[in-house]
N, CA, C and O of each residue as an XYZ file, in Angstrom:
796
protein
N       1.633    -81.523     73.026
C       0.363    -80.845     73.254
C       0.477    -79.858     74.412
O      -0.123    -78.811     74.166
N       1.089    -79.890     75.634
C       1.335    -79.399     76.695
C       1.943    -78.092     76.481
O       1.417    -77.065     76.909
N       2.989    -78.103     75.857
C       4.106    -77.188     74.729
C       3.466    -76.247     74.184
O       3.581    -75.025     74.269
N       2.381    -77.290     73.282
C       2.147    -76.055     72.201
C       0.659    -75.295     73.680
O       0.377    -74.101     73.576
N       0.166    -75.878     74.476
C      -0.872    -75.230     75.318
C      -0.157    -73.710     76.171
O      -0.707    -72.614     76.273
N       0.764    -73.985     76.521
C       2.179    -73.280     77.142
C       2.296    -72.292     76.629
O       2.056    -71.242     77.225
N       2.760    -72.337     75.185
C       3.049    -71.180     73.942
C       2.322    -70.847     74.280
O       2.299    -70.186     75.318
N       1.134    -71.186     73.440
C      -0.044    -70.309     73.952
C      -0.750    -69.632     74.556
O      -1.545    -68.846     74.040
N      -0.558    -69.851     76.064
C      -0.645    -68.720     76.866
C       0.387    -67.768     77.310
O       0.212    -66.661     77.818
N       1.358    -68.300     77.073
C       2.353    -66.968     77.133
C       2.243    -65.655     76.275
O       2.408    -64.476     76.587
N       1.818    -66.427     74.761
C       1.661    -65.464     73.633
C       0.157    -64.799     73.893
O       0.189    -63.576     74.029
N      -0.947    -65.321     73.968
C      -1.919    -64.996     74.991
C      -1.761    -63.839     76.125
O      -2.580    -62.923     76.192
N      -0.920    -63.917     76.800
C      -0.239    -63.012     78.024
C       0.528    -61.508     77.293
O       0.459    -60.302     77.531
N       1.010    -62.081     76.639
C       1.931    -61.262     76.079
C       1.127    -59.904     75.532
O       1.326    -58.700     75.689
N       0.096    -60.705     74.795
C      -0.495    -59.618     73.334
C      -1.669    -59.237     74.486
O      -2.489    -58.448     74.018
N      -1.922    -59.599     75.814
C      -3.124    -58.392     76.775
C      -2.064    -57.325     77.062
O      -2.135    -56.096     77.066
N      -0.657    -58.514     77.398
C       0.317    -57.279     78.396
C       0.685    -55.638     77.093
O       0.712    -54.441     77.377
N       0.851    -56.167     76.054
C       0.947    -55.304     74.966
C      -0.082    -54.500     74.751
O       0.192    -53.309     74.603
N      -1.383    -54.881     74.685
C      -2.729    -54.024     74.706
C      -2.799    -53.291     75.517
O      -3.105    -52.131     75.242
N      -2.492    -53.758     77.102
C      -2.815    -52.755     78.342
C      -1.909    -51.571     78.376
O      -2.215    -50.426     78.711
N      -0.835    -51.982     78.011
C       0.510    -51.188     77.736
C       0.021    -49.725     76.781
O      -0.034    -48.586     77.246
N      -0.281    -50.099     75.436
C      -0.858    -49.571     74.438
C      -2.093    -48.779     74.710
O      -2.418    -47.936     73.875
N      -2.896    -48.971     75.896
C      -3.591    -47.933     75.949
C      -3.491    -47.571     77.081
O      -4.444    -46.850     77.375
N      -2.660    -47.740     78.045
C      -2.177    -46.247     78.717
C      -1.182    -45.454     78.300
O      -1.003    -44.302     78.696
N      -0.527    -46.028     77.513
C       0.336    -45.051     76.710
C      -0.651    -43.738     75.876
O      -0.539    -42.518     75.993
N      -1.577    -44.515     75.063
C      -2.621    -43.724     74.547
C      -3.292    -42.413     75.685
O      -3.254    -41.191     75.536
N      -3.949    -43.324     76.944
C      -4.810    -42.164     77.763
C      -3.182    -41.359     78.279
O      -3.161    -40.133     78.393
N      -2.271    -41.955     78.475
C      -1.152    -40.852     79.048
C      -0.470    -39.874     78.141
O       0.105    -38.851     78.515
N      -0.613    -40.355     76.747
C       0.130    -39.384     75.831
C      -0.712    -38.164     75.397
O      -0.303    -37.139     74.852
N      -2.359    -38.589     75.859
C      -3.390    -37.528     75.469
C      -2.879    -36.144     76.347
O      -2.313    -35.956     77.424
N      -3.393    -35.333     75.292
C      -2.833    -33.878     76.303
C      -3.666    -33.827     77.951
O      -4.804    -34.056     78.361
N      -2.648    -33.486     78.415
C      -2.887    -32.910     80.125
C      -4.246    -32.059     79.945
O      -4.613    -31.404     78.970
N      -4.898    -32.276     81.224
C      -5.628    -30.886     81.675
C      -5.084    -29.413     82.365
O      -3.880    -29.265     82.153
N      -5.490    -28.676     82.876
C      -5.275    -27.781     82.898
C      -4.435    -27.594     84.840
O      -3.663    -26.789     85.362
N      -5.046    -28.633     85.225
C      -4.227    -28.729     86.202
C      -2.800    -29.616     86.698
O      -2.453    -30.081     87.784
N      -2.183    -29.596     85.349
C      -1.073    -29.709     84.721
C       0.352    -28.757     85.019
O       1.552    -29.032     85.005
N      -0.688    -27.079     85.384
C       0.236    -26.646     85.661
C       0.615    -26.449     87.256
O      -0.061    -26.878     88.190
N       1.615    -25.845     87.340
C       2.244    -26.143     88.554
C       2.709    -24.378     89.314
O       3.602    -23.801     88.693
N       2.243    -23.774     90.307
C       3.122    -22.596     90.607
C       4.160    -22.652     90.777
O       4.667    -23.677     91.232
N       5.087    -21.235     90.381
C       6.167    -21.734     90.798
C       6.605    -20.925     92.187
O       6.374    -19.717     92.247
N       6.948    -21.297     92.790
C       7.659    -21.024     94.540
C       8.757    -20.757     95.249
O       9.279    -19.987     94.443
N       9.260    -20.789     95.847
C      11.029    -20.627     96.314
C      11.881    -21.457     95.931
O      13.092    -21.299     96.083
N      11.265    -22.591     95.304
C      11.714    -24.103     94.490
C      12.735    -23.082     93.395
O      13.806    -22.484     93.496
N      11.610    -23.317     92.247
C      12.514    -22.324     91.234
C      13.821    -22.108     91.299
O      14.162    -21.474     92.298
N      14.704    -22.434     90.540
C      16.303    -22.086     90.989
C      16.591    -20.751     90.716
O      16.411    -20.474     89.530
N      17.034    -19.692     91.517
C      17.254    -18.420     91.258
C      17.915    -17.928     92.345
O      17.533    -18.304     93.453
N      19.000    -17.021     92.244
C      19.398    -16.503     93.764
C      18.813    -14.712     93.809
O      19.148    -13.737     94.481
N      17.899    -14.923     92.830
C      17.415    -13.334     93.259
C      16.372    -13.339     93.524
O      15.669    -13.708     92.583
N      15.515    -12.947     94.956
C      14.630    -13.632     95.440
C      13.787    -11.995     95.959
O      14.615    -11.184     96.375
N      12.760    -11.634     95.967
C      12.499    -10.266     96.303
C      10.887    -10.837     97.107
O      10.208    -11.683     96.525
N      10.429    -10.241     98.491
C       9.777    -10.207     98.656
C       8.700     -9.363     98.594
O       8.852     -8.153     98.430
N       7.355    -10.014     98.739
C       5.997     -8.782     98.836
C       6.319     -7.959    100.452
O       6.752     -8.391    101.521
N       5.860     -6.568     99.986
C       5.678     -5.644    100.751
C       5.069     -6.454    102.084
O       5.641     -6.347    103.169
N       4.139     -7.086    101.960
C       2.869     -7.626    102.724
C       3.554     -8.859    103.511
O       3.497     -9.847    102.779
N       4.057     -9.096    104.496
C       4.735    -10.506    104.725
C       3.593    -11.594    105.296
O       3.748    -12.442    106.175
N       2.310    -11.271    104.449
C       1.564    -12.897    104.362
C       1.669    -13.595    102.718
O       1.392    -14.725    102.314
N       2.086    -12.623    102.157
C       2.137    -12.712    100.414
C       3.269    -13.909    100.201
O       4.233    -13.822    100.963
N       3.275    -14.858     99.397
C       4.104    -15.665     98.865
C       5.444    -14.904     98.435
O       5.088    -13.811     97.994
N       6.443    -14.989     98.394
C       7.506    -14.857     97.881
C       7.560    -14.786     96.020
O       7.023    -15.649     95.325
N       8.206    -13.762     95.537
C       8.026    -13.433     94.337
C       9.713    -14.159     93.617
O      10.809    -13.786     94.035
N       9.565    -15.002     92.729
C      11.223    -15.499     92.312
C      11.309    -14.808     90.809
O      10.501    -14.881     89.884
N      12.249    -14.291     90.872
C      12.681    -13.784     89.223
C      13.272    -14.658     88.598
O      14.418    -14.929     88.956
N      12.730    -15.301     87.579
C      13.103    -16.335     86.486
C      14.498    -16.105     86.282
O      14.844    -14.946     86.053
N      15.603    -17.266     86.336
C      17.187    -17.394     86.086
C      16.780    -16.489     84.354
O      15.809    -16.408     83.603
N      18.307    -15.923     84.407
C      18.179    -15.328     83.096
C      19.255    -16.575     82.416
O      19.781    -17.468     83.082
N      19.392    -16.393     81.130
C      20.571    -17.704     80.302
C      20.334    -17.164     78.623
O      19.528    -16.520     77.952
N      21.443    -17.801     78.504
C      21.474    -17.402     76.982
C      21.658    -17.985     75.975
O      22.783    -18.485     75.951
N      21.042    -18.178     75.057
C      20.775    -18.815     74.062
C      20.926    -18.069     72.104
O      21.316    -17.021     71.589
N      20.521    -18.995     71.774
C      21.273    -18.140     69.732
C      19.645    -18.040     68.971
O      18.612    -18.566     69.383
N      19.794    -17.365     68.001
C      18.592    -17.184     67.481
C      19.336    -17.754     66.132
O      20.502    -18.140     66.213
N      18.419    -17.805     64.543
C      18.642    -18.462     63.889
C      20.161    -17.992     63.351
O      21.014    -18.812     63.011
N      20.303    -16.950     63.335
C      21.385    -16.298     62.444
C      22.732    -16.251     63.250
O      23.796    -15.761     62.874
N      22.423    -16.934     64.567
C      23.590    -17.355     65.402
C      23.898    -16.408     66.250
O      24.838    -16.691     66.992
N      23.272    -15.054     66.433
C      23.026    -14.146     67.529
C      22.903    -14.154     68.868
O      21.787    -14.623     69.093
N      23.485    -13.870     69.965
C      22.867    -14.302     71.652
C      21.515    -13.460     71.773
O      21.304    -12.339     71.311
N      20.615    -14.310     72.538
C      19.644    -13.924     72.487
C      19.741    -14.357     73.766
O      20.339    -15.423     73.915
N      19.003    -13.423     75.431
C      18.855    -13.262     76.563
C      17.512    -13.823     77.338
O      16.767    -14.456     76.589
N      17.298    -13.765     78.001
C      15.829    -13.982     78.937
C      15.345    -12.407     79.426
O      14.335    -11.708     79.340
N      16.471    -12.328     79.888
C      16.707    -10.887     80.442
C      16.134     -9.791     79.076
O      15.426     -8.836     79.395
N      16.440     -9.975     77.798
C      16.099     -8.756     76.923
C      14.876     -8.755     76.504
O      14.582     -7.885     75.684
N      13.753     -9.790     76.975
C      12.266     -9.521     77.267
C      11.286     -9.085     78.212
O      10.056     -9.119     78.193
N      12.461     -8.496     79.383
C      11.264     -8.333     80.817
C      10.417     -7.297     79.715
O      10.699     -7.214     78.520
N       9.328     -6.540     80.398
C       8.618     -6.009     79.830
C       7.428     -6.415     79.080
O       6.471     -5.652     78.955
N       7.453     -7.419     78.650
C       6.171     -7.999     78.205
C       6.105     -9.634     79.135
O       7.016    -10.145     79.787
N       5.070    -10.025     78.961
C       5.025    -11.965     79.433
C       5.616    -12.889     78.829
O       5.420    -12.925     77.614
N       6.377    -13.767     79.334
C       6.811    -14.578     78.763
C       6.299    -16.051     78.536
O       5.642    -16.541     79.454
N       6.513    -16.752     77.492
C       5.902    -18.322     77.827
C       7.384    -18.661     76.769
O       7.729    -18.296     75.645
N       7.946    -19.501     77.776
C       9.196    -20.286     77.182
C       9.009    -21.877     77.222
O       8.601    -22.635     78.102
N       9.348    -22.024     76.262
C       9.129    -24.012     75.640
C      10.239    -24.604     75.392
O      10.889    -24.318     74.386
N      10.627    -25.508     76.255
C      11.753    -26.454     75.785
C      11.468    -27.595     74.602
O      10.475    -28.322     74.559
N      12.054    -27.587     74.097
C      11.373    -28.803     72.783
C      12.734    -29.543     72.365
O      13.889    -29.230     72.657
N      12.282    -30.566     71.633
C      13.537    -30.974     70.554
C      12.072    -31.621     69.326
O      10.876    -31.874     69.469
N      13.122    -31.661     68.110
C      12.160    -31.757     66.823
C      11.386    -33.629     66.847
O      10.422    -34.165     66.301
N      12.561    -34.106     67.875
C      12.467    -35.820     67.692
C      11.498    -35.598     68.801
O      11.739    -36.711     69.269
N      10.626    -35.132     69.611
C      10.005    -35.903     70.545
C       8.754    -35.292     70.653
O       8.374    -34.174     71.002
N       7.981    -36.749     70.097
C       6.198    -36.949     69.641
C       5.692    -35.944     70.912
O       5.173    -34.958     70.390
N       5.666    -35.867     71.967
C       4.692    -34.913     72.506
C       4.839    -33.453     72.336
O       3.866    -32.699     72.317
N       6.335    -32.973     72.186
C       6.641    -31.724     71.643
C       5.959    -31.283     70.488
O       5.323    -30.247     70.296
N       6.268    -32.522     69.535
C       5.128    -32.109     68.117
C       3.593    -31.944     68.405
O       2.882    -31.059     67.928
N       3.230    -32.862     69.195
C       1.713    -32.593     69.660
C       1.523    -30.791     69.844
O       0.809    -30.144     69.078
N       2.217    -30.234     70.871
C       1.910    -29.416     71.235
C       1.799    -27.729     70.066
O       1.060    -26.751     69.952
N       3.121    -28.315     69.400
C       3.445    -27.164     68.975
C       2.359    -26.123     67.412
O       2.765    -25.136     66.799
N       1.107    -26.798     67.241
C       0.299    -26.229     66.947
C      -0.740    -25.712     67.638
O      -1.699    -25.264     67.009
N      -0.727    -25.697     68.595
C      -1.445    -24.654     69.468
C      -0.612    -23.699     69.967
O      -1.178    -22.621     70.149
N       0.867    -23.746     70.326
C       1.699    -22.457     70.303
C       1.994    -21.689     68.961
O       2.353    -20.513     68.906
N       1.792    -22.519     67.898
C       2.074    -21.027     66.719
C       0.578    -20.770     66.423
O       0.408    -20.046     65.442
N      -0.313    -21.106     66.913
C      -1.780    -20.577     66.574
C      -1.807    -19.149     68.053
O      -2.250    -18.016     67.867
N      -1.150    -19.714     69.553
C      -1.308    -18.792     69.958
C      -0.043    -17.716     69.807
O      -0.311    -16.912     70.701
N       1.097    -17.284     69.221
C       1.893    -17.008     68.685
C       1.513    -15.883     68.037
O       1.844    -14.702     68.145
N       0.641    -16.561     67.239
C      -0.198    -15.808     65.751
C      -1.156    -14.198     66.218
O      -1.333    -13.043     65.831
N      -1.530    -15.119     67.257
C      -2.540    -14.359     67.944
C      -2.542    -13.132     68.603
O      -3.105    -12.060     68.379
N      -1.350    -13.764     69.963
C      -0.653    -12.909     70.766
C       0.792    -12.384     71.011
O       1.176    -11.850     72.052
N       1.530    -12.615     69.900
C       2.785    -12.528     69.435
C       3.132    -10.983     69.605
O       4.307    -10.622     69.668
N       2.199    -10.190     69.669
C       2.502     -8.891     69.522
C       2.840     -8.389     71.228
O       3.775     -7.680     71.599
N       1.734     -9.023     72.096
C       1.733     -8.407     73.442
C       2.820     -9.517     74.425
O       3.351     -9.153     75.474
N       3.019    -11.166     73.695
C       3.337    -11.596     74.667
C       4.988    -12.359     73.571
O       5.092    -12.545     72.358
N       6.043    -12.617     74.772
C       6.912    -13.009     73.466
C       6.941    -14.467     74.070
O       6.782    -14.727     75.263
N       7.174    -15.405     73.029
C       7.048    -16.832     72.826
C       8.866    -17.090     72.284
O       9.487    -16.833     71.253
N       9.234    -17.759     73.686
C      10.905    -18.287     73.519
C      10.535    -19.766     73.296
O      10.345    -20.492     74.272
N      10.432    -20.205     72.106
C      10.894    -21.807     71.800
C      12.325    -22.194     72.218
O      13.245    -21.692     71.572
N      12.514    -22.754     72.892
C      13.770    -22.761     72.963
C      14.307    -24.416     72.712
O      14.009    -25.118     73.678
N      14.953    -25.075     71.731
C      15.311    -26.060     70.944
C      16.408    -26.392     71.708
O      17.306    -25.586     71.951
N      16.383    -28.019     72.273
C      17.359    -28.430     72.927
C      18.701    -29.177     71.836
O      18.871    -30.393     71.742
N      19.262    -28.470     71.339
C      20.512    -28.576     70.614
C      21.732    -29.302     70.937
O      22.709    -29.296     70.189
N      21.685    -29.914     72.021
C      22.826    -30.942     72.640
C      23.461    -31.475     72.069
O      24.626    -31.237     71.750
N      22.481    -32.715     71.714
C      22.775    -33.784     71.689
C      22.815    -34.205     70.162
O      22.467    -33.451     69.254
N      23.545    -36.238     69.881
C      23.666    -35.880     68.808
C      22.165    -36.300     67.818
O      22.095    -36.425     66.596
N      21.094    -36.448     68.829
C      19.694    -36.845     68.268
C      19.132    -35.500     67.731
O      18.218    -35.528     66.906
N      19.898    -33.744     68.386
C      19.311    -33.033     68.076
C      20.560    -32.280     67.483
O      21.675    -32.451     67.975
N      20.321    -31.350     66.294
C      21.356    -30.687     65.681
C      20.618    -29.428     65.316
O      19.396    -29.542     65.215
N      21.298    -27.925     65.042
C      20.551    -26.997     64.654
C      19.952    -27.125     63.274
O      19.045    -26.421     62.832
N      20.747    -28.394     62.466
C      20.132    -28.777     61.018
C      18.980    -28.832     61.473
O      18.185    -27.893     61.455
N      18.730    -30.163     62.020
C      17.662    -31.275     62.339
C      16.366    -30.217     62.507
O      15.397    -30.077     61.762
N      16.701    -29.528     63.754
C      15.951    -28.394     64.519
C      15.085    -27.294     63.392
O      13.876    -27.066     63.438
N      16.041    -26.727     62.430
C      15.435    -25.972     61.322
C      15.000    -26.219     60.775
O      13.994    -25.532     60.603
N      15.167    -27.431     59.849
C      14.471    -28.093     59.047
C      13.090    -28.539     59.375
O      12.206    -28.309     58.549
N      12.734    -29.297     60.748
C      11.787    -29.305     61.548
C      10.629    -28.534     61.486
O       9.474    -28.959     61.457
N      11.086    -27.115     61.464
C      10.039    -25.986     62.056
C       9.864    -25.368     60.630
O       8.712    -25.015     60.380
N      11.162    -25.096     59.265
C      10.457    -25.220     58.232
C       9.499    -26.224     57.598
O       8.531    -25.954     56.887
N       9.905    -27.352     57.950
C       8.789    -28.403     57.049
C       7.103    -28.130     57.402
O       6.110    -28.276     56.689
N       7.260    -27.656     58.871
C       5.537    -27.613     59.953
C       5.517    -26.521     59.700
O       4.636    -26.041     60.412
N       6.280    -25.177     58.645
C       5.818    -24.118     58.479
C       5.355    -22.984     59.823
O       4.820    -21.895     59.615
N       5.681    -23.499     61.124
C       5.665    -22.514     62.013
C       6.623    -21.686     62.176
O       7.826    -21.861     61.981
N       5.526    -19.877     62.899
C       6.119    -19.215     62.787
C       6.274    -18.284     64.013
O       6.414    -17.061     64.001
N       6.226    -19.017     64.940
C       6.816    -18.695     66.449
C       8.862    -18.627     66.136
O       9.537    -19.365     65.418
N       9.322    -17.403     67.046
C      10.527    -17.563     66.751
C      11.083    -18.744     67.375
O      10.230    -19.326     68.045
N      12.121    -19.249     67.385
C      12.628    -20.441     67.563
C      14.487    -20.109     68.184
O      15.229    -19.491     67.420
N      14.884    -20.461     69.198
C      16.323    -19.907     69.829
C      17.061    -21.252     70.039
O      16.290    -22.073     69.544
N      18.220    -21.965     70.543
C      18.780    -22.970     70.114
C      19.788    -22.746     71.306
O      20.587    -21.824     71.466
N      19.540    -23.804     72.070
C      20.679    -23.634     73.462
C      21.757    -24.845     72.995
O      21.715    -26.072     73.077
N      22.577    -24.046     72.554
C      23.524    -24.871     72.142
C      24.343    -25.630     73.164
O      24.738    -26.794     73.233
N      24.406    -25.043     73.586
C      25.233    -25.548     74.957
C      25.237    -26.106     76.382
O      26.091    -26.383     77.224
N      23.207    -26.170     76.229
C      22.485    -26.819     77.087
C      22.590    -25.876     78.580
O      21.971    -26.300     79.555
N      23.010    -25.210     78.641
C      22.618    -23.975     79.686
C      21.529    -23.479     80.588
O      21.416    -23.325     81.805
N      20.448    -23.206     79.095
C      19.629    -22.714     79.420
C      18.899    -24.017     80.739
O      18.813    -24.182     81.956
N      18.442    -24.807     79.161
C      17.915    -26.062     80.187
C      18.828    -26.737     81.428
O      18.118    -27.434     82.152
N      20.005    -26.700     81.774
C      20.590    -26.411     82.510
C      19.990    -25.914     83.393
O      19.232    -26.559     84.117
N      20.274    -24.300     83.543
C      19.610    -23.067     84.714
C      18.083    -23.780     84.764
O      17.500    -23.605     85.834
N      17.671    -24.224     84.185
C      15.987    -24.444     84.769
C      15.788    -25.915     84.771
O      14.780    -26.443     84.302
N      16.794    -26.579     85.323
C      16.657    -28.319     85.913
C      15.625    -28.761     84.482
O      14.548    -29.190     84.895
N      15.680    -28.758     83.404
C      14.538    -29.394     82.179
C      15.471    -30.543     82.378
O      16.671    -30.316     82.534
N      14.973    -31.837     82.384
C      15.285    -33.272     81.572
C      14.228    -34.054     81.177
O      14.314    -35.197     80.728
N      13.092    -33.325     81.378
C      12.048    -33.912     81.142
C      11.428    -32.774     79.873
O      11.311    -31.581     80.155
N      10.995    -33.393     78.234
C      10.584    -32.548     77.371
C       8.908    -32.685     76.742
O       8.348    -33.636     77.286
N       8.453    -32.317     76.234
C       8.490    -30.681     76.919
C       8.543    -30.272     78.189
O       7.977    -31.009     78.996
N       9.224    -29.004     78.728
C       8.449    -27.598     79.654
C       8.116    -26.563     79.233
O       8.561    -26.183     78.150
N       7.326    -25.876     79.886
C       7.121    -24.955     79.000
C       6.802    -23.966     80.779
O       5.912    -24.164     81.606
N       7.610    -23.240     80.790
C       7.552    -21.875     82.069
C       6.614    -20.519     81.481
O       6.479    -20.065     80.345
N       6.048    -20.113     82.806
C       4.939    -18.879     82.201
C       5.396    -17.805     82.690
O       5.099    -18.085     83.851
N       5.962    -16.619     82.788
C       6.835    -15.487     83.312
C       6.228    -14.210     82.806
O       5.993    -13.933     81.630
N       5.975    -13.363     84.029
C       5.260    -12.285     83.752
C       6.156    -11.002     83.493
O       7.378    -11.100     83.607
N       5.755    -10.191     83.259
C       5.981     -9.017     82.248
C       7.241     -8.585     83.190
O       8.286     -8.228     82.646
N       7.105     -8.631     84.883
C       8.078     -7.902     85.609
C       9.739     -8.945     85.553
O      10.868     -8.601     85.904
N       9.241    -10.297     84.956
C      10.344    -11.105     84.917
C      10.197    -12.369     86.073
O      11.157    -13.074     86.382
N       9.179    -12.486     86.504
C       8.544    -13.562     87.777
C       8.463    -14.449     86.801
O       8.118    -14.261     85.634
N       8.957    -15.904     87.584
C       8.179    -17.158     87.105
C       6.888    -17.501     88.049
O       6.852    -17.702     89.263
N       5.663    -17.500     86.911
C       4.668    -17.693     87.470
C       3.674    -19.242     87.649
O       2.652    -19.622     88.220
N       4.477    -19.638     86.980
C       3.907    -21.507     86.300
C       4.610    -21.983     85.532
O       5.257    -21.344     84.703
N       4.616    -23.631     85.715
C       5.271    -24.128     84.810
C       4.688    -25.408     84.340
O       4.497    -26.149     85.304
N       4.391    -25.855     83.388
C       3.873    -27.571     83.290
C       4.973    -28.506     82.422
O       5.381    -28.080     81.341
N       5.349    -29.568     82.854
C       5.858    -30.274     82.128
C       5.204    -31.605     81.746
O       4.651    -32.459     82.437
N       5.523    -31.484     79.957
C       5.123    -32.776     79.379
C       4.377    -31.933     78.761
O       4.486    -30.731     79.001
N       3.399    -32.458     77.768
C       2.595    -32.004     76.434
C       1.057    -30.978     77.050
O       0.298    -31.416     77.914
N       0.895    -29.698     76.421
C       0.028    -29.397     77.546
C      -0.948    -28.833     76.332
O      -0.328    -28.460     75.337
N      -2.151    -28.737     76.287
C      -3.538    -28.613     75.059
C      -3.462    -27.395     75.543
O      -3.057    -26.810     76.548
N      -4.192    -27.091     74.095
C      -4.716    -25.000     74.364
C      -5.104    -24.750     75.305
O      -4.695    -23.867     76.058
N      -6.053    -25.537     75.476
C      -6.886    -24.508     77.305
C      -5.836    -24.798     78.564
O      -6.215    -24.331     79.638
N      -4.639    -25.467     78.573
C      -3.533    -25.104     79.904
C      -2.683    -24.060     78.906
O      -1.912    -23.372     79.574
N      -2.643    -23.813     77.665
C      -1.737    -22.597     77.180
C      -2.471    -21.494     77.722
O      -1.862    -20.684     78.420
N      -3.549    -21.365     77.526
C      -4.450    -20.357     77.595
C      -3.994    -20.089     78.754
O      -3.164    -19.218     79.015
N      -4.711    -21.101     79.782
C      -4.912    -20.687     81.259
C      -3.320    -20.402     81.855
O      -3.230    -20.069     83.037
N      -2.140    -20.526     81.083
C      -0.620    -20.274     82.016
C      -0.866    -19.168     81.287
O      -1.207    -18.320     82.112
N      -0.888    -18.671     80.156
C      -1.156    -17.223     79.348
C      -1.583    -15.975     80.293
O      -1.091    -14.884     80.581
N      -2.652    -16.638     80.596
C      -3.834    -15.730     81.484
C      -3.219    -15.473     82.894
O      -3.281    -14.405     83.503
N      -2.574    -16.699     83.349
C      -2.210    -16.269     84.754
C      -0.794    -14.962     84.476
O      -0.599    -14.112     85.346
N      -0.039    -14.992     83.343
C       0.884    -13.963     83.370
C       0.868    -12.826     82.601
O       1.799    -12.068     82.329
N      -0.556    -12.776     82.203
C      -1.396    -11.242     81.802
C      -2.161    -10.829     82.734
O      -2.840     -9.873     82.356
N      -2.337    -11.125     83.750
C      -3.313    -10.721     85.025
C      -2.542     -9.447     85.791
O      -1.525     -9.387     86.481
N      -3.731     -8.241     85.234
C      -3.099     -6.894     85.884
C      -3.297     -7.072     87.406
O      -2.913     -6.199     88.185
């Protein structure tokens, strides 16, 4: 009787410790707010560093450039977009918050694809991720944001990612201006958008 009272609260214990578990996983996997994102500062890894005219002004960092393949196996640059804003996304196809996100980037894609360019950039490493895996992925979800493939882990490399998603906001002159990591809802796309369209 003692035994089976015993079991019982362990299994008892167990299935709250599993519940409590289960819903902060839930409130933590829900998308971020908007103060999610993060400026970016002299942190930023870059050795090209240019200051404001004004020496009360923050320090301006030019986003590491790196290189990466587009589908047809092409190098594709960081560097061959200054000129417009950038919003670059680290992803891989296996990881649930990446998928969360990535219908609000080909909706804003859709939108603003013309003024702003959108680097998906697909972490291709490893052997959980393959450029199969990766394509197949983004055909099945029918999105149509372009999609680039760091084969060689570089990119994410040059910008310390081990944590997926990031997603960096970089303005037209080539500045990193924000960055949030982990799964971030339309209104923090919007609002990193907005901070690197601001004339």
């Amino acid at each position: 009787m003692k035994k089976n009272k015993t079991l019982l609260i362990v299994i008892l214990a167990f299935v709250l410790l599993l519940g409590g578990a289960y819903v902060l996983y839930d409130k933590l996997s829900q998308g971020m707010d908007s103060n999610q994102l993060a400026m970016q500062d002299g942190a930023q890894p870059s050795d090209k560093r240019e200051e404001e005219s004004s020496g009360g002004e923050e320090e301006k960092v030019l986003a590491p450039d790196f290189t990466v393949y587009d589908r047809e196996g092409n190098e594709v640059h960081l560097s061959d977009h200054v000129g417009k804003p950038v919003v670059l996304n680290f992803w891989a196809s296996w990881c649930g918050p990446c998928q969360s996100e990535m219908p609000d980037f080909d909706e804003a894609y859709a939108e603003l694809g013309g003024e702003i360019h959108f680097l998906m950039v697909n972490m291709t490493t490893s052997s959980r991720e393959s450029y199969e895996k990766a394509t197949a992925f983004i055909d099945e979800q029918g999105y149509s944001f372009p999609v680039f493939y760091d084969t060689d882990g570089a990119a994410a490399e040059t910008y310390g990612v081990y944590s997926l998603p990031t997603t960096y906001f970089i303005d037209a002159e080539g500045y990193g201006v924000a960055q949030a990591t982990g799964a971030i809802d339309r209104e923090t796309l919007e609002k990193g958008i907005g901070m690197i369209t601001e004339q």
